[in-house]
VONU-200991 format. One record per residue (C-alpha): residue number from 1; residue in one letter; chain; z, x, y. Coordinates in nm, 2 decimals. Layout:
N
NODE   resi   resn   chain        z        x        y
NODE    NUM      a       A        Z        X        Y
...
This chain:
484
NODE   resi   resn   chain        z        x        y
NODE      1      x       A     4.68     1.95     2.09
NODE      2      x       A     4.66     1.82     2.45
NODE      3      x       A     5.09     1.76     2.45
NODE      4      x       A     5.11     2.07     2.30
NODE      5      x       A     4.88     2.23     2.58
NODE      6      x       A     5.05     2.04     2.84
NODE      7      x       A     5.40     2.11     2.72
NODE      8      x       A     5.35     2.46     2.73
NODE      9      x       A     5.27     2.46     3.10
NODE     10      x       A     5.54     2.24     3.21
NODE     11      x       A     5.75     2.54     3.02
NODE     12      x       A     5.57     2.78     3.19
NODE     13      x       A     5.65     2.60     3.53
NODE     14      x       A     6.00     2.62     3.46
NODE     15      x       A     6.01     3.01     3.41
NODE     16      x       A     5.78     3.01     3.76
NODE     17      x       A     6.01     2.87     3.97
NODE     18      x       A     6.14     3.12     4.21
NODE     19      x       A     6.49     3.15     4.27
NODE     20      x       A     6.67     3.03     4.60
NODE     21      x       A     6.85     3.22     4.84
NODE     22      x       A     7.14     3.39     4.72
NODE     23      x       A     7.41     3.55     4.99
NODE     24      x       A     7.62     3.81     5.00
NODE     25      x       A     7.87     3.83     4.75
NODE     26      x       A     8.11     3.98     4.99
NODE     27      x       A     8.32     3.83     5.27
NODE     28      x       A     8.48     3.96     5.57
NODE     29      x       A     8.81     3.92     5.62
NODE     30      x       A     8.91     3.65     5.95
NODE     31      x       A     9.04     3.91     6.17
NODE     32      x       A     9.02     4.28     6.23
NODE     33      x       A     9.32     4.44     6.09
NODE     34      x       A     9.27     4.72     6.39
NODE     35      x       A     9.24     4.50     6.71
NODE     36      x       A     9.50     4.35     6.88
NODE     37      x       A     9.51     4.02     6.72
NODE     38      x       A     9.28     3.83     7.01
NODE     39      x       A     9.04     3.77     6.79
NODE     40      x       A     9.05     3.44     6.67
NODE     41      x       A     8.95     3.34     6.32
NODE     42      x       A     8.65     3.19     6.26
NODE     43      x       A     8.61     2.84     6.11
NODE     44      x       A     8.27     2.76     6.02
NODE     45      x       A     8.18     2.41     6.06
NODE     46      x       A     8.04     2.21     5.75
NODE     47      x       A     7.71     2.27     5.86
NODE     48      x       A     7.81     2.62     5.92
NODE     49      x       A     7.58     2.93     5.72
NODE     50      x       A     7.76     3.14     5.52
NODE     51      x       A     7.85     3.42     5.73
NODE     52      x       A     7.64     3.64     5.62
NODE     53      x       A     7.33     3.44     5.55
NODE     54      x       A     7.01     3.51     5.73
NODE     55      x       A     6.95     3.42     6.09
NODE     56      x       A     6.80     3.11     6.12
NODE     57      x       A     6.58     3.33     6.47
NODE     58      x       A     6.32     3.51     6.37
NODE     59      x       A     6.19     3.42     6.01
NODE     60      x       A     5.89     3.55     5.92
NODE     61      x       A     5.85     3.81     6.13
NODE     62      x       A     5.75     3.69     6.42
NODE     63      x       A     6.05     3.73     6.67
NODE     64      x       A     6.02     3.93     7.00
NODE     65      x       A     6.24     4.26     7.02
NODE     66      x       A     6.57     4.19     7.07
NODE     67      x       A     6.69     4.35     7.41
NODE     68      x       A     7.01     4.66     7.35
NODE     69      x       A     7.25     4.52     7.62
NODE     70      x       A     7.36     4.78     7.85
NODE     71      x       A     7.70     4.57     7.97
NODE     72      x       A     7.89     4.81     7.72
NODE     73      x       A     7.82     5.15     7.89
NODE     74      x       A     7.73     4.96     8.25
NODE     75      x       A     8.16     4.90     8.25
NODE     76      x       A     8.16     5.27     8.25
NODE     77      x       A     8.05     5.25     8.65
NODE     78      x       A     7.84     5.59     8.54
NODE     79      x       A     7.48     5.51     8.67
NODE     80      x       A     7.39     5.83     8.57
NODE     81      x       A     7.46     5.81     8.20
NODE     82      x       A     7.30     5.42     8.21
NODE     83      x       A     7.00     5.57     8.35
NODE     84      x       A     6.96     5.82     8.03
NODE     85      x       A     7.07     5.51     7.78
NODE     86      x       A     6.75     5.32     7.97
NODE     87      x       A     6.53     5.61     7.94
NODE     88      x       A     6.60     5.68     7.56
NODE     89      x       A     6.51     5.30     7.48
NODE     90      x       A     6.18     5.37     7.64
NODE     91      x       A     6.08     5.74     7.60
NODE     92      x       A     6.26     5.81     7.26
NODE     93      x       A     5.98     5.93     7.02
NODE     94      x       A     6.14     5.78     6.72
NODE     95      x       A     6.14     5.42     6.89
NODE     96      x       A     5.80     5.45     6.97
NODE     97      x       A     5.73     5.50     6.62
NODE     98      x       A     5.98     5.26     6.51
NODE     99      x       A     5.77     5.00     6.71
NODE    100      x       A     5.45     5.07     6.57
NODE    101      x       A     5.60     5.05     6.23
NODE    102      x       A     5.71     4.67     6.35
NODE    103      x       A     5.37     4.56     6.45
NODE    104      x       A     5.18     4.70     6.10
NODE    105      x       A     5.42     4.47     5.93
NODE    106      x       A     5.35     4.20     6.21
NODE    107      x       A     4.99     4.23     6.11
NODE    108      x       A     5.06     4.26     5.70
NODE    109      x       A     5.24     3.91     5.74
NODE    110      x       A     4.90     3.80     5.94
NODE    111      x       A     4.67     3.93     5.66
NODE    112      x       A     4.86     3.75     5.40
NODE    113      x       A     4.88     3.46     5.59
NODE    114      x       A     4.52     3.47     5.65
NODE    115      x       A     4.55     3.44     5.27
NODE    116      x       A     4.60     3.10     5.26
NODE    117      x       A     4.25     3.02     5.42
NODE    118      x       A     3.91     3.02     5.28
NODE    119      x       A     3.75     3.36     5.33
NODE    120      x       A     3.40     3.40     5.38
NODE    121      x       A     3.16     3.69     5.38
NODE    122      x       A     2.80     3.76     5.51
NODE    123      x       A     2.52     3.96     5.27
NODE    124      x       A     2.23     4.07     5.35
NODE    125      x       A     1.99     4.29     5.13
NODE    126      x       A     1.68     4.34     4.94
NODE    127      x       A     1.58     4.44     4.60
NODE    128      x       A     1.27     4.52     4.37
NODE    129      x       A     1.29     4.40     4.05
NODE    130      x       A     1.16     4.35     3.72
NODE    131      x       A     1.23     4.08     3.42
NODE    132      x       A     1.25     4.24     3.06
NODE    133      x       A     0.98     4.03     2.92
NODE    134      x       A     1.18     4.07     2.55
NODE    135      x       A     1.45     3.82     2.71
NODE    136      x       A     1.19     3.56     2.69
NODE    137      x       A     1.04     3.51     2.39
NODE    138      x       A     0.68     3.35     2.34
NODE    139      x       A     0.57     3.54     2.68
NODE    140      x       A     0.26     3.83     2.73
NODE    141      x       A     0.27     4.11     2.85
NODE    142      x       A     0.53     4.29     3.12
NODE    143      x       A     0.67     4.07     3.35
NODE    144      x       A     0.50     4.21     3.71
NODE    145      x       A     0.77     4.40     3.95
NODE    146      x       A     0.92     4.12     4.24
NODE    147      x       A     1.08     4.19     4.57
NODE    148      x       A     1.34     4.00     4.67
NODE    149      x       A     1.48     3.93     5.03
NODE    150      x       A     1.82     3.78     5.05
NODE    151      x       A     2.06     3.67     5.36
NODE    152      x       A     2.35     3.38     5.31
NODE    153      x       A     2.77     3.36     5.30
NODE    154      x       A     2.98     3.38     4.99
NODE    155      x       A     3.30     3.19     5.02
NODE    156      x       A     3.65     3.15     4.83
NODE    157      x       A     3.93     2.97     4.90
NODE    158      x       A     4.26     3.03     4.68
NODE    159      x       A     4.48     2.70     4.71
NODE    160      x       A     4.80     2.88     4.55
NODE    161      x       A     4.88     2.54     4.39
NODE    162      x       A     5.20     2.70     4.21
NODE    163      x       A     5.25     2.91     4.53
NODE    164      x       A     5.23     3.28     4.44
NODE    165      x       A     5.10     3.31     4.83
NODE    166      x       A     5.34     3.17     4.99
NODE    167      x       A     5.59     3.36     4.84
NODE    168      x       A     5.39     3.70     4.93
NODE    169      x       A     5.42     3.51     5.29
NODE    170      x       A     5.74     3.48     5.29
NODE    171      x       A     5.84     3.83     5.19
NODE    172      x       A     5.59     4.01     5.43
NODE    173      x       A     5.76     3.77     5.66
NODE    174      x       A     6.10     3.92     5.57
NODE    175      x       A     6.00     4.27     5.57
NODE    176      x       A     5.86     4.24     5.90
NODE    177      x       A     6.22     4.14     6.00
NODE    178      x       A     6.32     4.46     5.81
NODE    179      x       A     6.10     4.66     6.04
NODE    180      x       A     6.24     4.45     6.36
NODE    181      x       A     6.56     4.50     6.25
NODE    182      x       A     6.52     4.90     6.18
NODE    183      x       A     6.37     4.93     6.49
NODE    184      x       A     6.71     4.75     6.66
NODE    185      x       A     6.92     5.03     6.46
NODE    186      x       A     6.73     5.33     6.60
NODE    187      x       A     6.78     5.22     6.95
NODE    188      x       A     7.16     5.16     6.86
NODE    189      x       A     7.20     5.44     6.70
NODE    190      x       A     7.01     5.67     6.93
NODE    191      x       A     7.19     5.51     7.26
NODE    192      x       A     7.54     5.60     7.06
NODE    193      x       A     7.41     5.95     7.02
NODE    194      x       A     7.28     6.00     7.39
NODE    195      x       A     7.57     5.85     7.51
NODE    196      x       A     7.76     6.09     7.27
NODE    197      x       A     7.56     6.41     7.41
NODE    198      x       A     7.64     6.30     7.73
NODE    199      x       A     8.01     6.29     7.70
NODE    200      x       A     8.02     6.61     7.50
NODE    201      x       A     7.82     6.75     7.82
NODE    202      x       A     8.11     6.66     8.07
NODE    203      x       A     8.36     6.72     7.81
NODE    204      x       A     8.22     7.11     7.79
NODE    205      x       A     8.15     7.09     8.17
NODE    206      x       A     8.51     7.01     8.22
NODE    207      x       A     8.65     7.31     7.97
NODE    208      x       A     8.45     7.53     8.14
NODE    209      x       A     8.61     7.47     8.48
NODE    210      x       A     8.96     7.47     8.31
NODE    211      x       A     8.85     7.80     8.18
NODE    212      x       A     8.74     7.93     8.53
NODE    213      x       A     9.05     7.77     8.71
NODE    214      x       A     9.29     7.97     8.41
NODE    215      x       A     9.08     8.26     8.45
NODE    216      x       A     9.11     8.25     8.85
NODE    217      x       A     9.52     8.23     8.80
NODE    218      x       A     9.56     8.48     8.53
NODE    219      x       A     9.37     8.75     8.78
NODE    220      x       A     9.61     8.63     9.05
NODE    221      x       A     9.88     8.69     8.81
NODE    222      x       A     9.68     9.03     8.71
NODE    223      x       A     9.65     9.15     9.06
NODE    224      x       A    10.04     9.09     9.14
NODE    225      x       A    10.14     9.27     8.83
NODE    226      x       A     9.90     9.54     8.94
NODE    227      x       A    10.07     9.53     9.29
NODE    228      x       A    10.41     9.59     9.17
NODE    229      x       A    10.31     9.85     8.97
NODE    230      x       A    10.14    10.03     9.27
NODE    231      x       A    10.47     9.97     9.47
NODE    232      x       A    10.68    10.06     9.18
NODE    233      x       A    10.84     9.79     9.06
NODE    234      x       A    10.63     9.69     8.77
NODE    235      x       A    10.54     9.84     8.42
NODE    236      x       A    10.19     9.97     8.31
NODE    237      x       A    10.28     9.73     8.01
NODE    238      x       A    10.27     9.40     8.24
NODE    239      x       A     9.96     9.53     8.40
NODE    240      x       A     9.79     9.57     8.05
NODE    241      x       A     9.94     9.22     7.90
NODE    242      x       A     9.81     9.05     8.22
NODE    243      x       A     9.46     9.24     8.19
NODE    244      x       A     9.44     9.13     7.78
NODE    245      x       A     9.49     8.74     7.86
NODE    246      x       A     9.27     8.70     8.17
NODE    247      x       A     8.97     8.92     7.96
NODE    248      x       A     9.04     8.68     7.69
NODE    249      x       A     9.01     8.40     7.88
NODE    250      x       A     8.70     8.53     8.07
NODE    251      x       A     8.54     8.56     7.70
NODE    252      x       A     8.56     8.18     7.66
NODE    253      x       A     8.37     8.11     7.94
NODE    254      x       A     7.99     8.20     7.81
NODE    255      x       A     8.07     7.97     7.51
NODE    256      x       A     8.14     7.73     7.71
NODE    257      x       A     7.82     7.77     7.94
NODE    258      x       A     7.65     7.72     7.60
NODE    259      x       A     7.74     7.42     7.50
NODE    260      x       A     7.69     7.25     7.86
NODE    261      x       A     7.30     7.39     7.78
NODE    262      x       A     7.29     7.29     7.45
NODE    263      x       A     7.45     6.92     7.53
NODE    264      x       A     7.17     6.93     7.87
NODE    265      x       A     6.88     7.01     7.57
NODE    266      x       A     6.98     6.75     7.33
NODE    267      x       A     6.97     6.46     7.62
NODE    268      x       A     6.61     6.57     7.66
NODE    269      x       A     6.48     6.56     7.35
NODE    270      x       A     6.66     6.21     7.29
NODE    271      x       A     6.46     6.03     7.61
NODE    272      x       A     6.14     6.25     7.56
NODE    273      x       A     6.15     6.47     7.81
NODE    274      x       A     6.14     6.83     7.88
NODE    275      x       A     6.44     6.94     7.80
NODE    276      x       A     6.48     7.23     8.06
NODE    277      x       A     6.36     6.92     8.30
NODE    278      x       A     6.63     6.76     8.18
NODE    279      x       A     6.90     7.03     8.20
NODE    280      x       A     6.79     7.11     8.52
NODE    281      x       A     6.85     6.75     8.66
NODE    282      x       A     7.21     6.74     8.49
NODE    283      x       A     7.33     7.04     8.61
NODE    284      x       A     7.56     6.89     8.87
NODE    285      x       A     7.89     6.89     8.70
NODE    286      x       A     8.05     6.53     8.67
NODE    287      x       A     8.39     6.41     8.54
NODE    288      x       A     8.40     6.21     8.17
NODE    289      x       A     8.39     5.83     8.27
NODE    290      x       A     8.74     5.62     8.26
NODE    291      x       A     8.72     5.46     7.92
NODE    292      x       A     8.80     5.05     7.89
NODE    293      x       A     9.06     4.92     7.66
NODE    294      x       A     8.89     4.71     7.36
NODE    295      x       A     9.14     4.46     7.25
NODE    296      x       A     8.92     4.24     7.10
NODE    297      x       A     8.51     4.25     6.99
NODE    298      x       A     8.48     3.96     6.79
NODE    299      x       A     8.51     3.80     6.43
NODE    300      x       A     8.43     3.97     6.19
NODE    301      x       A     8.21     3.77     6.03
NODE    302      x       A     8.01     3.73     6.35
NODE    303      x       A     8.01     4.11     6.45
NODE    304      x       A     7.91     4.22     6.11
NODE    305      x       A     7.63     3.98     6.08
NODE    306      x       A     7.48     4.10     6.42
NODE    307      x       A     7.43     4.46     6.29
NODE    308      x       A     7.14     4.59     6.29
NODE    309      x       A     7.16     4.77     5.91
NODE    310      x       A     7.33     4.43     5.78
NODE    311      x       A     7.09     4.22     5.86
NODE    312      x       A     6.81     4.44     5.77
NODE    313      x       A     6.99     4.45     5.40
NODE    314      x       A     6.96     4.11     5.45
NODE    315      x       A     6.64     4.06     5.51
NODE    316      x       A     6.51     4.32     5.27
NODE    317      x       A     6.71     4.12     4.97
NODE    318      x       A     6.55     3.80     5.07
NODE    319      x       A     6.20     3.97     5.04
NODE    320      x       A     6.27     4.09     4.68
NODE    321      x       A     6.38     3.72     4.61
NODE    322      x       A     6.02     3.58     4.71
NODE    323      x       A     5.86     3.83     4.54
NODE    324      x       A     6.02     3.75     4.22
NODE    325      x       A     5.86     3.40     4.31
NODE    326      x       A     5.51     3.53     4.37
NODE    327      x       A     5.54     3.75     4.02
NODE    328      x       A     5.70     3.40     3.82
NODE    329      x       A     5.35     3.25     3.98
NODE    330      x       A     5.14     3.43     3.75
NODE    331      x       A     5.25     3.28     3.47
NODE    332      x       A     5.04     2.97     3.59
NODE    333      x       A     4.66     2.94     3.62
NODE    334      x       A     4.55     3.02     3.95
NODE    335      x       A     4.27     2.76     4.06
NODE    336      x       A     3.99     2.87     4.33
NODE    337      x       A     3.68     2.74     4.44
NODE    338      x       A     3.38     2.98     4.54
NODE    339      x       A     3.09     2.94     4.68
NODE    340      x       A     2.76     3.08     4.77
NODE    341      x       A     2.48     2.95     4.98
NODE    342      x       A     2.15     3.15     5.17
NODE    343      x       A     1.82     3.21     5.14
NODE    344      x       A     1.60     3.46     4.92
NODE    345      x       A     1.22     3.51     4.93
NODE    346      x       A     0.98     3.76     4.80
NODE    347      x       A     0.88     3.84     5.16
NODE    348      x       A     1.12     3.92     5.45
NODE    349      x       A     0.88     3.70     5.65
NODE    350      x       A     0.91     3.40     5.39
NODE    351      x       A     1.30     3.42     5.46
NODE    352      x       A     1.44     3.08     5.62
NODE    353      x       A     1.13     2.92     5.50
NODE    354      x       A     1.08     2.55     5.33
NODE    355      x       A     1.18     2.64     4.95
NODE    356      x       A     1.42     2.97     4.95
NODE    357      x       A     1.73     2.78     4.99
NODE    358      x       A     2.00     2.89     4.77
NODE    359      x       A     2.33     2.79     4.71
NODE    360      x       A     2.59     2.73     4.42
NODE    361      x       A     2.95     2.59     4.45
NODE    362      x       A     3.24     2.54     4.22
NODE    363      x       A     3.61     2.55     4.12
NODE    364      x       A     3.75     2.86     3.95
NODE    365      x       A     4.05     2.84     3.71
NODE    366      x       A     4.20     3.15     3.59
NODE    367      x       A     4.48     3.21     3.35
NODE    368      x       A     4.63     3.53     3.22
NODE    369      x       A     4.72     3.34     2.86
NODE    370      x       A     4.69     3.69     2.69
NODE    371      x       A     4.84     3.86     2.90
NODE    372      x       A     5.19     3.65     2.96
NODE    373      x       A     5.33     4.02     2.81
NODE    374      x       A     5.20     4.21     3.15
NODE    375      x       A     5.33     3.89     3.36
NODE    376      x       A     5.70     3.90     3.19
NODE    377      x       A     5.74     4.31     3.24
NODE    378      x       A     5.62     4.26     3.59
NODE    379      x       A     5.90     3.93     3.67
NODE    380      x       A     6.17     4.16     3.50
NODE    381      x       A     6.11     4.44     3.71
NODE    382      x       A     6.10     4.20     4.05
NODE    383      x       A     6.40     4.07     3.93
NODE    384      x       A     6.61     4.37     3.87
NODE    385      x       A     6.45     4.51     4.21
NODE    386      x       A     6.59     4.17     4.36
NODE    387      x       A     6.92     4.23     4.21
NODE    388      x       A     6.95     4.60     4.31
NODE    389      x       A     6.83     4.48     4.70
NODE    390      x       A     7.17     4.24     4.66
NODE    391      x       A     7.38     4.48     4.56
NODE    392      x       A     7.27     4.72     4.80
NODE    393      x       A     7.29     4.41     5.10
NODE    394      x       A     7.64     4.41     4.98
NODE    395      x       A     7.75     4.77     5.02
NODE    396      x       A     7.63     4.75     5.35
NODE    397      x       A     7.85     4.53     5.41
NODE    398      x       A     8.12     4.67     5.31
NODE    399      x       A     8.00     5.01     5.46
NODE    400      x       A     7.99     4.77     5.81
NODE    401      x       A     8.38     4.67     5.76
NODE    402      x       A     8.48     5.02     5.68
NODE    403      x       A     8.28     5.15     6.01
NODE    404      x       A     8.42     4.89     6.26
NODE    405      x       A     8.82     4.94     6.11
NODE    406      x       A     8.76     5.35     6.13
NODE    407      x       A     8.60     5.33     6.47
NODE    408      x       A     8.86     5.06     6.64
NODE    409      x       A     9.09     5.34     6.49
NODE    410      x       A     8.95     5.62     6.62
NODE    411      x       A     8.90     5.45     6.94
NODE    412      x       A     9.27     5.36     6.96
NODE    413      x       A     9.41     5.65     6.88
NODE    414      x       A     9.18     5.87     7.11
NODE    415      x       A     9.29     5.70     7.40
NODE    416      x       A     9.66     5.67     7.31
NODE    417      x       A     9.62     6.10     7.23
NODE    418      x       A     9.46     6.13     7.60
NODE    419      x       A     9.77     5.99     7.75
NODE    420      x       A    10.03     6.20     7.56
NODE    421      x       A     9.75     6.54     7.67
NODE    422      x       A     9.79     6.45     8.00
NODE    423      x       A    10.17     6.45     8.06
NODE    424      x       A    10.13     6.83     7.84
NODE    425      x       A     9.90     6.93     8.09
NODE    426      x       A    10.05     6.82     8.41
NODE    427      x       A    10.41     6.96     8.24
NODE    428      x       A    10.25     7.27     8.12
NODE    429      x       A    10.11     7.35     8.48
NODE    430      x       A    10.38     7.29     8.63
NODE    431      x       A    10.56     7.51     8.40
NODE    432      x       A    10.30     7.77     8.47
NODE    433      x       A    10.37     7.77     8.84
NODE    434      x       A    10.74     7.76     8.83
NODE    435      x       A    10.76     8.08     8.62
NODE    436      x       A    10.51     8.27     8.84
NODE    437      x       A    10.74     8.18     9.12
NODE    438      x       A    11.02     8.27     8.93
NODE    439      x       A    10.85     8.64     8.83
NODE    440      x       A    10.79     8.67     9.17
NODE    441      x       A    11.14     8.68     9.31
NODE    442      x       A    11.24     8.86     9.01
NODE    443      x       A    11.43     8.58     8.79
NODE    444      x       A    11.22     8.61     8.52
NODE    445      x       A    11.02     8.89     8.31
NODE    446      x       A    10.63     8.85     8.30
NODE    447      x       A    10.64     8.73     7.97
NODE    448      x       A    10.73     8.42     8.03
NODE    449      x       A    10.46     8.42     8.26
NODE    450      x       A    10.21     8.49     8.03
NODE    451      x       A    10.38     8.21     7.74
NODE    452      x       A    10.35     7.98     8.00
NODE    453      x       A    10.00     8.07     8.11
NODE    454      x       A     9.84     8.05     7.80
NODE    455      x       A    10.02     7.71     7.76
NODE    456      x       A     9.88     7.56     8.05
NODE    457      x       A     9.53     7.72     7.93
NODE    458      x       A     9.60     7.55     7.58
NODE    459      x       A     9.72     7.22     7.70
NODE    460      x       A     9.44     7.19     8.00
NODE    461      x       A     9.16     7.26     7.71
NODE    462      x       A     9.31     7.02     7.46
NODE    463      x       A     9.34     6.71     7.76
NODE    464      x       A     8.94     6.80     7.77
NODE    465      x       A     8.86     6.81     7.43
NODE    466      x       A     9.06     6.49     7.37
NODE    467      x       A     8.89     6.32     7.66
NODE    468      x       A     8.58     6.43     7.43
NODE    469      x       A     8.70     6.31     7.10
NODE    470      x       A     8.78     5.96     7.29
NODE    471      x       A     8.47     5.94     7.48
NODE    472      x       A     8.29     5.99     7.17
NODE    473      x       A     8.48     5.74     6.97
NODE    474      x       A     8.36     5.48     7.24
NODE    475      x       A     8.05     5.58     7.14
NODE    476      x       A     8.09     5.55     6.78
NODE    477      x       A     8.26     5.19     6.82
NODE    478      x       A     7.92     5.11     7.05
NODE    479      x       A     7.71     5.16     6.72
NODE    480      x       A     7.98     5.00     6.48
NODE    481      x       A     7.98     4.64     6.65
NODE    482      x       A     7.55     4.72     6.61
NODE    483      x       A     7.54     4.73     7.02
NODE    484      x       A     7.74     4.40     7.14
């Protein structure tokens, strides 16, 4: 019976153990098929991680906030766009919350920790009481009524010999590096979108002066049309033409003025401020920043590992895997030893006093034998939550490779765009000015004036919206590397 006993638990052990750490089951590639081919492939070293195995900083939940550098938009030589990236880091209202959310998992990790130690608690109370005198047979009469003053400690200590604890330890530990990590991917995230606000408020800034510079030329070109037409050597129809294009153009203009208000807003709410404050501060219009080439950020193994939503999915997976560990745990007994010790006395006076000591100590084992059903649904379900937290870890992964590729992309191909909008601009304005010319000594008919016009308009609008699109795809790249 005793083999058979023992046996049994050694099985039991077996079907406890928790399961070791198990990576990613994707890999990145060496090199960045978008960069320039800088990058150099990495070559771990036999004592190398797997790429994308957790950070060896930070386990358990205790390591400080990582700083967001600001080298990435500091190159930008804009101080006033890296004094709004600094302010949303500290204002934001969704980082302060982010932050609290960090230190209530701090302090679950602390509290299951604490776990581990004997707890003890102190009682105090009083009672009046009476003894049913059928429990005792052989006695007479009622049993007379007692008061009873008691004061002492209760005690417990859980040593988590099969280690069900320490395996809740471990994955409070991890989530807290969930919460660290979520709290590194909102200030990524919302520096990329300030940034992004800010360039789509000089961007808008910028088409609305190319509006008011078109609109300032077309009434040039209005009032000489209406000057030959006074001195009778113009048409009512040139007059009219000229009239239609300069009142379309002037119609752009209060669209334009709305979204330099509605960029000016946005920044405020993002660094949690007053956004009229705000708007009123950036009012001063300012030109998009000269933009950096990126020719190389990295491996990817390393610059996927350091985002914040990878390693987060990390993390997260590696909590699900010691919590499979703490649920195999139950299939074991769980010893504990408890304690009481304190005084109790009929008379509150009489408390302390020679004779109402009290105490009682002892071990505890408990084992769920009957209920190794309950145990085995709840294992299954950690498991299969583990197993859905990998497959999730690796779809962010993959998600993480798809973002960087798009955004070096994106970012290539914005700037190479800017560079083809600024020889159209600078052709289409000079085009612009040679036909004027030429309509004014008579070469030409005005509607090459206005063809050419409205190209320049066209061409000067698209330069600024492309100066947009590229600004904003610096931004994009800023939160795709995870804010290297």
């Amino acid at each position: 019976m005793r083999s058979a006993i023992l046996l049994a638990f050694v099985a039991l052990y077996g079907c406890a153990t928790a399961p070791g750490y198990r990576s990613s089951s994707v890999r990145p590639p060496e090199a960045f098929r978008e960069t320039s081919g800088d990058a150099q492939p990495a070559t771990p070293s036999p004592e190398s991680p797997h790429p994308l195995s957790p950070s060896p900083v930070g386990r358990g939940g205790t390591k400080d906030e990582p700083p967001v550098s600001s080298d990435y938009w500091d190159q930008l030589s804009d101080t006033t766009l890296s004094r709004l990236v600094g302010e949303v880091l500290r204002g934001n209202l969704d980082v302060r919350s982010a932050r609290a959310r960090v230190s209530a998992a701090r302090s679950d990790r602390i509290r299951s920790v604490l776990d581990l130690t004997p707890s003890a608690t102190l009682a105090a109370g009083y009672s009046r009481q009476r003894l049913s005198s059928a429990s005792f047979p052989g006695s007479f009469g009622a049993f007379p009524d007692q008061n009873v003053w008691d004061a002492g400690v209760n005690a417990s200590w859980d040593l988590d010999v099969f280690g069900g604890i320490r395996h809740t330890v471990q994955a409070r530990g991890a989530l807290a590096d969930v919460a660290q990590e979520d709290l590194r991917d909102m200030q990524v995230s919302l520096t990329a979108e300030v940034a992004r606000a800010y360039f789509e408020l000089r961007g808008a800034q910028e088409q609305l002066l190319v509006a008011q510079r078109n609109a300032e030329n077309q009434r040039r070109t209005f009032d000489l049309t209406k000057q030959r037409l006074d001195a009778g050597r113009g048409s009512a129809f040139d007059t009219e033409r000229a009239q239609a294009q300069l009142s379309s153009t002037l119609a752009s203009i209060p669209a334009r003025e709305a979204q330099v208000a509605a960029a000016q807003y946005r920044i405020g709410t993002l660094v949690g401020r007053s956004p009229t404050e705000v708007a009123r501060e950036l009012e001063q219009t300012a030109a998009l920043p000269q933009l950096p080439e990126v020719a190389s950020i990295g491996t990817p193994d390393v610059v996927v590992r350091y985002r914040p939503d990878v390693a987060a999915a990390e993390r997260f997976a590696a909590a699900q895997g010691a919590l499979v560990g703490a649920a195999k745990a139950s299939y074991l007994p769980r010893l504990s030893i408890g304690g009481t010790a304190g005084y109790a006395a009929p008379e509150f006076s009489s408390v302390g006093n020679q004779g109402t000591l009290r105490y009682a100590v002892g071990p505890v084992i408990t084992w769920p034998g009957l209920n190794l059903g309950r145990v085995k649904a709840e294992v299954n379900a950690a498991e299969a939550r583990e197993e859905a937290a990998r497959a999730q870890y690796s779809r962010v992964v993959l998600s993480a490779m798809e973002d960087m590729e798009t955004s070096l992309a994106r970012y290539r191909a914005g700037r190479l765009q800017v560079e083809r909008l600024q020889d159209a601009s600078a052709a289409s304005e000079r085009a612009a000015e040679l036909a004027r010319m030429r309509f004014r000594e008579g070469v030409t008919d005005f509607l090459q004036v206005l063809d050419a016009e409205r190209t320049q308009l066209e061409a000067q609008d698209r330069l600024a919206q492309g100066r947009i699109d590229a600004a904003t795809a610096y931004a994009a790249l800023y939160k795709a590397t995870g804010g290297r």
